[in-house]
N, CA, C and O atoms as a MOPAC input file, in Angstrom:
PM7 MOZYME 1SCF
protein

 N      0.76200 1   -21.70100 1   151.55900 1
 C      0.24200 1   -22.18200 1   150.30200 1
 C      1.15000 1   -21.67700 1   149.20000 1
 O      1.47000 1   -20.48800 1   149.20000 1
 N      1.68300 1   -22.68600 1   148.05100 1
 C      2.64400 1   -22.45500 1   147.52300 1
 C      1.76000 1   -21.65700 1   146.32800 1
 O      0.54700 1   -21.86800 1   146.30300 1
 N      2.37200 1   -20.71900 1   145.31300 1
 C      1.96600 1   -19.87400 1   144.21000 1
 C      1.32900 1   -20.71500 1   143.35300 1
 O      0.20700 1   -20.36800 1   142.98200 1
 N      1.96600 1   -22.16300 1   142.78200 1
 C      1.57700 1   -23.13600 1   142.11900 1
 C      0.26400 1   -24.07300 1   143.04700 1
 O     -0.61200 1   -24.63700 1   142.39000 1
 N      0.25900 1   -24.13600 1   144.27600 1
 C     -1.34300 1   -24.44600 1   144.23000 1
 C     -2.08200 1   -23.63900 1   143.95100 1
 O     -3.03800 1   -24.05900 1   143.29900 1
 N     -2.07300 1   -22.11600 1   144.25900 1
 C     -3.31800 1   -21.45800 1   144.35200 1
 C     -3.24700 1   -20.99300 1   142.92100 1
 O     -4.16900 1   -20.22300 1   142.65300 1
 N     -2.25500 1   -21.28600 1   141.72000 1
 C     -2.90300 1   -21.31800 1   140.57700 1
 C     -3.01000 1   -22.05400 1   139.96100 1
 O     -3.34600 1   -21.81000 1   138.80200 1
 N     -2.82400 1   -23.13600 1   140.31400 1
 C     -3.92800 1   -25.06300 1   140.24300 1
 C     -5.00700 1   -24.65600 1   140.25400 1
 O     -5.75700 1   -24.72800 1   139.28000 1
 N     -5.25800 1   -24.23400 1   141.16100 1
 C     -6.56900 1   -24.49700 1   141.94600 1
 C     -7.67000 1   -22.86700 1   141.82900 1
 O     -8.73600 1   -22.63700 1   142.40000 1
 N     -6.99200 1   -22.11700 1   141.01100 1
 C     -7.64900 1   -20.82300 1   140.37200 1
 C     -8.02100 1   -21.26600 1   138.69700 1
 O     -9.06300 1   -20.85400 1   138.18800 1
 N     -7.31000 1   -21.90900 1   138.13000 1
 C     -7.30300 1   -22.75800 1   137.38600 1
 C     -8.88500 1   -23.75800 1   137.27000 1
 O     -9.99500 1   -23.59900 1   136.76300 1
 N     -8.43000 1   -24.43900 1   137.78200 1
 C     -9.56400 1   -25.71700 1   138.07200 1
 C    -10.57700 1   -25.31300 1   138.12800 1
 O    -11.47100 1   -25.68700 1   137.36900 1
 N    -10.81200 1   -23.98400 1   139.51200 1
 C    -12.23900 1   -22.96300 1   139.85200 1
 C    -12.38000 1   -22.62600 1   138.14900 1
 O    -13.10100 1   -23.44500 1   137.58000 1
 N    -12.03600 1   -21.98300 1   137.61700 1
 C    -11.85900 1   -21.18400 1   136.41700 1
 C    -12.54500 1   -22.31800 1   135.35000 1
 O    -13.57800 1   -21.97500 1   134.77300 1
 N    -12.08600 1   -23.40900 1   135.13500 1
 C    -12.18000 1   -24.19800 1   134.37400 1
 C    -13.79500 1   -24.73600 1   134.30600 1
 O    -14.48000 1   -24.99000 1   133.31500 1
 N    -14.10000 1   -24.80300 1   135.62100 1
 C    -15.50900 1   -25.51100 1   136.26800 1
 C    -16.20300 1   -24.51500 1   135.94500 1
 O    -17.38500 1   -24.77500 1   135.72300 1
 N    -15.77400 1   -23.07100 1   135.79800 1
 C    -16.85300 1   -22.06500 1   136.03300 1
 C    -17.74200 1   -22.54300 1   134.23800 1
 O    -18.85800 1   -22.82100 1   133.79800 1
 N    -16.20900 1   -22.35800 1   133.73200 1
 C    -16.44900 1   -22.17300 1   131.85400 1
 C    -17.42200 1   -23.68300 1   131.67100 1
 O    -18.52300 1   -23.53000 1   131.14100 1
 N    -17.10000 1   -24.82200 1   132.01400 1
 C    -17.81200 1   -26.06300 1   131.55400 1
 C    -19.12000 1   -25.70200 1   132.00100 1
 O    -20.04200 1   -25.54000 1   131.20200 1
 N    -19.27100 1   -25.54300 1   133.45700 1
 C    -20.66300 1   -25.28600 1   133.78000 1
 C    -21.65200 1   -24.31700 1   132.95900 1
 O    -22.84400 1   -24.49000 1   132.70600 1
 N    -20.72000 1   -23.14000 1   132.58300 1
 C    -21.71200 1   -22.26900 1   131.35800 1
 C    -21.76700 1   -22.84700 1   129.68200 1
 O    -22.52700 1   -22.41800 1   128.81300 1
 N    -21.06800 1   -23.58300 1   129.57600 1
 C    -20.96300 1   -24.33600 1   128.20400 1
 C    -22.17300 1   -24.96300 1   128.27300 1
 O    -23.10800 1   -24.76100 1   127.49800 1
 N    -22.15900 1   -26.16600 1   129.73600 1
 C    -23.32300 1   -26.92700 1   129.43400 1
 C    -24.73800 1   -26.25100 1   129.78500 1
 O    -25.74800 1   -26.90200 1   129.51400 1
 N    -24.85900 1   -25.09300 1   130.32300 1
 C    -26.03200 1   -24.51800 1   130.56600 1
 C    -26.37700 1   -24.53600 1   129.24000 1
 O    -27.12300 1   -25.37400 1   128.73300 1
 N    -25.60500 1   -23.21400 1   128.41300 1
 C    -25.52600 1   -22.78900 1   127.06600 1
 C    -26.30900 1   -23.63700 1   126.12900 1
 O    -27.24700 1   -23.24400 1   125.43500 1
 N    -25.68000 1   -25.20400 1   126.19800 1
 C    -26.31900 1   -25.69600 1   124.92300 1
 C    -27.04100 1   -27.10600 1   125.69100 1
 O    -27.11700 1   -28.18800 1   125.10800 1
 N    -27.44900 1   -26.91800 1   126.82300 1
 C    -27.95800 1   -27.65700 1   127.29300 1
 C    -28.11000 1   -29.20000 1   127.91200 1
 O    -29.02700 1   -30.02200 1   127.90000 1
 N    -26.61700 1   -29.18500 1   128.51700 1
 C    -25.85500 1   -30.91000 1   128.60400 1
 C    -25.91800 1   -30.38300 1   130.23700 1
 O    -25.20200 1   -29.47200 1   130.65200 1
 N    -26.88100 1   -31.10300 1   131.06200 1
 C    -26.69900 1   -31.47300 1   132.44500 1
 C    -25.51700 1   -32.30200 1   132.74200 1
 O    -24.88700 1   -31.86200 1   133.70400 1
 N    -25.14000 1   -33.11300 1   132.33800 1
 C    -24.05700 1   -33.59500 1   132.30700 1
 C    -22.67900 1   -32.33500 1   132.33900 1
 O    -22.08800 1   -32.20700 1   133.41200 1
 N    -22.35300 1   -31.68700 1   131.44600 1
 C    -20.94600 1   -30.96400 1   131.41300 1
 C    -21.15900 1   -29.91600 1   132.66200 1
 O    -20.29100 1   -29.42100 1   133.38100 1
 N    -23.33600 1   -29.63300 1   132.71500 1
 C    -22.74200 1   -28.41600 1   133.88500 1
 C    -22.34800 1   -28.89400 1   134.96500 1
 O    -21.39200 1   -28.42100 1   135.57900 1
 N    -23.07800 1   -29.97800 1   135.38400 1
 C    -22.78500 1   -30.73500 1   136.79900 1
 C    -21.34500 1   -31.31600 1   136.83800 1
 O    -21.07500 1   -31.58400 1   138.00800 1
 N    -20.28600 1   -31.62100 1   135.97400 1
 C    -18.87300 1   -31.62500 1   135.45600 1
 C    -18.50000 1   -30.27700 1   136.23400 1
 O    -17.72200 1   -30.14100 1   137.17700 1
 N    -19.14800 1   -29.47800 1   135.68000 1
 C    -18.19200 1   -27.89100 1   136.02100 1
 C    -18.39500 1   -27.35200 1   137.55600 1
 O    -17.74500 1   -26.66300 1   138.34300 1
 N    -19.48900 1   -27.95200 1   137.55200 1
 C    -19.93000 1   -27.37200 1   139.46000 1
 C    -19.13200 1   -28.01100 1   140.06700 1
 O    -18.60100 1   -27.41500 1   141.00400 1
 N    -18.59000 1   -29.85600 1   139.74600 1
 C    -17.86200 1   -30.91300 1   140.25200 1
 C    -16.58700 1   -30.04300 1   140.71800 1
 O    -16.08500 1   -30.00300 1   141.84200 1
 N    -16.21300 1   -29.37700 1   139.58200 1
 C    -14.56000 1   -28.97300 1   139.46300 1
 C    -14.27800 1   -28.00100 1   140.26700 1
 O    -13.25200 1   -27.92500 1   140.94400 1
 N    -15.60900 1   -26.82700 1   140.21600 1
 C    -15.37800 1   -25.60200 1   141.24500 1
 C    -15.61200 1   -26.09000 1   142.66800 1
 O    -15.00700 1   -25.56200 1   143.60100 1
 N    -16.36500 1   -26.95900 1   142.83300 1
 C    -16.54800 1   -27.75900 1   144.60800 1
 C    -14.79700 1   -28.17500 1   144.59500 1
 O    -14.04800 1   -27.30900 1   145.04600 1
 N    -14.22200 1   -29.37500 1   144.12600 1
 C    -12.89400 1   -29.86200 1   144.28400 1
 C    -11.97600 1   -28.74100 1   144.28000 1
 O    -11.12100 1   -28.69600 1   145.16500 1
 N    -12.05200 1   -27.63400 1   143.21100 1
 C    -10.84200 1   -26.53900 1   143.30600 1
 C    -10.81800 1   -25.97700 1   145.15900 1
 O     -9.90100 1   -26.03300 1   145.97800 1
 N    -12.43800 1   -25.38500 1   145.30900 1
 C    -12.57700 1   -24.66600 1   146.21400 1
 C    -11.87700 1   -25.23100 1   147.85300 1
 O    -11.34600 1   -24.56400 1   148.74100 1
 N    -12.20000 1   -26.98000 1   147.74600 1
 C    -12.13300 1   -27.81000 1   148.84000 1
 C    -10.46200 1   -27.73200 1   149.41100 1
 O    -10.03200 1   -27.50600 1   150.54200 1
 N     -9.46300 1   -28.13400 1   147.61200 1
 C     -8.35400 1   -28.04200 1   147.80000 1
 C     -7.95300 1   -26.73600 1   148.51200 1
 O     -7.08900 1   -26.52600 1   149.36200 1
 N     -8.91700 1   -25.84900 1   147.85800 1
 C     -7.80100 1   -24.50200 1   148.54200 1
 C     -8.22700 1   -24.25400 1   149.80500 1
 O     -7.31300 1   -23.89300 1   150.54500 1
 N     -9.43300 1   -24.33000 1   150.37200 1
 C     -9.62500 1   -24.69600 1   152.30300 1
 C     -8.57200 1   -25.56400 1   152.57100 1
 O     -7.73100 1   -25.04400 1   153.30500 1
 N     -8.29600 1   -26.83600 1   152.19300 1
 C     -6.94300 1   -27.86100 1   152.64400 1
 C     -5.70400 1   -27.02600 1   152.57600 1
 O     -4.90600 1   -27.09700 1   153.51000 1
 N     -5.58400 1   -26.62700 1   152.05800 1
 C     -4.08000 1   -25.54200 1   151.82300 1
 C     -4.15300 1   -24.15000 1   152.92000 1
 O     -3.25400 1   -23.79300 1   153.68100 1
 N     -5.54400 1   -23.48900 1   152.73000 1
 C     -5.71700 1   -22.67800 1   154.01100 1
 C     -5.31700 1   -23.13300 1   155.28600 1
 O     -4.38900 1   -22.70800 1   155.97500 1
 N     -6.25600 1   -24.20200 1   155.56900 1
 C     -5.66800 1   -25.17100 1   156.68300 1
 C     -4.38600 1   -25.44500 1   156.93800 1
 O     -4.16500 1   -25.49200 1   158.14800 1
 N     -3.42500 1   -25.65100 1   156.23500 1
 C     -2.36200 1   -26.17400 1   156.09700 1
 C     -1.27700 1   -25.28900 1   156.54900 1
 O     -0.33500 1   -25.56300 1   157.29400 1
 N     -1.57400 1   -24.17700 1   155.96800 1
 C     -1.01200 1   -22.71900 1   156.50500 1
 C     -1.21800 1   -22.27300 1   157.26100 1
 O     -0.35600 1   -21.41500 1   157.45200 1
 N     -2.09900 1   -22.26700 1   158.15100 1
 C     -2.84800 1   -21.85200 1   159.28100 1
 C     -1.96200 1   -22.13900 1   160.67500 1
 O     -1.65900 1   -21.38700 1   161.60100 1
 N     -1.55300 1   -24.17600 1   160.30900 1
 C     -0.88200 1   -24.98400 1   161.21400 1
 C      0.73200 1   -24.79900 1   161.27000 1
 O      1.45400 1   -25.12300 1   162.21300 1
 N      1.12200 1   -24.21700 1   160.07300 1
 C      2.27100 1   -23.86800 1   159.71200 1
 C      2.78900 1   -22.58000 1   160.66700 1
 O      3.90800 1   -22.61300 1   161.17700 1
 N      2.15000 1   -21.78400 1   160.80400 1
 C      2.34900 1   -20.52900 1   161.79000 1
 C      2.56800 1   -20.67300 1   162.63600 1
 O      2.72400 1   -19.72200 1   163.40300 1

C-alpha cells in the first residue's frame, strides 16, 4: 500500500468523521449519513489495499 493511499484514505476516514459530527451538531441527517458514507468508503478502500498487499508477498 502506497503512502499516498493510506493518506487518501486517512483523509477521507478523517473527513467523514468531521461531516458526521457537523451534522449531528446542528442537526442535518443528511450531512451525518454523508460522513458515515465517507468513513464506510475510506475504510473499504483501505481493506482493498490490505488485500492487495497481502497478494503481493
Amino acid at each position: 500500500m502506497g503512502y499516498d493511499d493510506k493518506i487518501g484514505n486517512a483523509t477521507e476516514n478523517t473527513a467523514g468523521k468531521v461531516k458526521e459530527g457537523v451534522g449531528r451538531a446542528t442537526d442535518n441527517e443528511r450531512l451525518e449519513a454523508e460522513g458515515r458514507t465517507d468513513q464506510t468508503e475510506a475504510n473499504l478502500k483501505q481493506a482493498g489495499e490490505k488485500v492487495k498487499d497481502a497478494f503481493k508477498s
